[in-house]
VEXROFI-724583 format. One record per residue (C-alpha): residue in one letter; x, y, z. Coordinates in steps of 0.25 Angstrom, whole numbers, plus 5000, padded with zeros to 4 digits. Each point is the difference from the previous one (the first is absolute). Last residue first. Layout:
BEGIN
AXYZ...
! end
This chain:
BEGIN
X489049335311X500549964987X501549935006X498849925008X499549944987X501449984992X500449905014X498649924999X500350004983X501449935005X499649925009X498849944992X501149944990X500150074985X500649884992X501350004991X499650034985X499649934988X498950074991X499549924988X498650045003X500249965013X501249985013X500150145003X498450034999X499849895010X500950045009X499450134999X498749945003X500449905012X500850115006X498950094998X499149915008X501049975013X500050165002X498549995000X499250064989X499350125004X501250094996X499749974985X500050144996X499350034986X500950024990X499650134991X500049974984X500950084991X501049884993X500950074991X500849904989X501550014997X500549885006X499250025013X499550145004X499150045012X499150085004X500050075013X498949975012X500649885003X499449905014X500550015014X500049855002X500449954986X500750124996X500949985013X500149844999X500750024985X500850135006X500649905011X500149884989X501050094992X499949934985X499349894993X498750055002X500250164999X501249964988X499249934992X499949864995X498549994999X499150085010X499450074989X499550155004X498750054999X499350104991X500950024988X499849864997X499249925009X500949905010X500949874993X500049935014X499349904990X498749985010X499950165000X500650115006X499150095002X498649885005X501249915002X500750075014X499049995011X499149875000X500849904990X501450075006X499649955013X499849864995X501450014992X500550045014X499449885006X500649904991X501350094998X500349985015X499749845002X500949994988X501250095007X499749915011X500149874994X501350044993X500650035014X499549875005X500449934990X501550085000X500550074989X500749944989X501349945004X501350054995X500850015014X499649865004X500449944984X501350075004X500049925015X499649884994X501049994990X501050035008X499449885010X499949924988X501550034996X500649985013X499249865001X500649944988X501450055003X500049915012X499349894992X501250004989X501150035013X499549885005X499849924991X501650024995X500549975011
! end
């Protein structure tokens, strides 16, 4: 009797066990692989784009243009983030107490798919971690601009 109930018990606690350990899983492979696949491409958009203003360090030209590292306009509202990129900023800016006066060319050439990739990119470098920016929502942020 007693076997039984030892091996019975057994089994409820590796099945709670499995279910906790199911609920605190990282993220899916495939999930993973496509927000690499994602920051791979954005990173090579960023290489032809974004790095001749903001640099390789993300850290930007002071007073000029604006650091890309653990701000708000990064880390913050992806909807304005996708807006500066396509419809570019005219205004300066300023971040931690410093201006930054350069003009931000539009991006709207790139494909919805490709500021995703960058922004993404962006998000998830120089010490940045945030969610990812998908093609859906830059296509949706597009049309809103028409």
């Amino acid at each position: 009797m007693r076997i039984v109930r030892s091996s019975t018990l057994m089994c409820i606690l590796f099945v709670l066990s499995a279910v906790v350990m199911s609920q605190i899983s990282p993220k899916p492979v495939k999930q993973r692989n496509k927000l690499a696949a994602s920051i791979e491409r954005g990173k090579k958009v960023y290489a032809d784009q974004c790095l001749t203003c903001h640099q390789a360090d993300g850290l930007g030209v002071q007073n000029m243009n604006p650091p890309l590292v653990k701000t708000k306009w990064v880390l913050g509202d992806k909807k304005q983030l996708i807006e500066i990129v396509l419809k570019g900023k005219k205004d300066g800016v300023e971040i931690d107490g410093d201006s930054y006066s350069n003009v931000m060319a539009s991006h709207a050439d790139l494909t919805d798919l490709q500021i995703a990739d960058v922004l993404t990119y962006v998000r998830n470098s120089f010490g940045n971690k945030a969610k990812a920016i998908t093609e859906a929502e830059v296509k949706t942020v597009r049309a809103k601009l028409k």
